[in-house]
N, C-alpha and C positions, 0 to 999 in steps of 0.2 A: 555465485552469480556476481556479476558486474554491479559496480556504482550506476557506471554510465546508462545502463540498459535497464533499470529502473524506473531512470530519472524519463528517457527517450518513451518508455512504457505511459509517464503519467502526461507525457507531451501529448502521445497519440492520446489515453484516452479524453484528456481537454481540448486538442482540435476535433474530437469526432463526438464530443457532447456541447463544444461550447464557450459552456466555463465547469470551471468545477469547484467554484466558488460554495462555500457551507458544506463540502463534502468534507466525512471521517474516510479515512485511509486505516486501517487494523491489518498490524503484522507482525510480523514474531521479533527477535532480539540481532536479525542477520546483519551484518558489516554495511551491506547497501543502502538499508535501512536505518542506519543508527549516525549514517554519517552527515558531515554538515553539509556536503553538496546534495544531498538529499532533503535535508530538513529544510535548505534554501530552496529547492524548486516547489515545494510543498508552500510553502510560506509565499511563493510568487504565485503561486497556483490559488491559493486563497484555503488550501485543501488543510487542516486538521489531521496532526498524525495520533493514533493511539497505538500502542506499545503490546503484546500480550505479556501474561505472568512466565518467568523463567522457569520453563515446566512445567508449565500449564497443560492439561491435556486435550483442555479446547484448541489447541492449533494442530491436534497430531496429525500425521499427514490423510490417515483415512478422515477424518473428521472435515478438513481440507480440501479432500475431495468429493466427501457428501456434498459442501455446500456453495463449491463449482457445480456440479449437476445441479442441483436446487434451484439455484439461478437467486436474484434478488427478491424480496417479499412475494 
């Protein structure tokens, strides 16, 4: 996955919320994620990044996709 496509991802979802100011962002260890043009739109975004554990097997990809279905609280 792209840097760029990301960053465009967190653009849309802050025009179509708002802001996204006090938001956590959680995602796993991938290149797009860990870079600093990432961590800079995050940081313009007002938005908090957290990181998962290297291995962890709460990001596995079925787990991922339980809680896409699931939706938020």
């Amino acid at each position: 996955m792209r840097t760029d496509l990301v960053i465009d991802a967190l653009a849309a979802a802050e025009r179509t919320r708002g802001s996204l100011a006090g938001a956590v962002i959680h995602t796993d260890h991938g290149a797009q994620y860990t870079s600093q043009a990432f961590a800079d739109a995050c940081r313009r975004a007002g938005v908090r990044q957290s990181l998962s554990a290297i291995g962890s097997s709460a990001t596995s990809p079925q787990q991922s996709h339980d809680l896409r279905i699931a939706g938020p609280g």
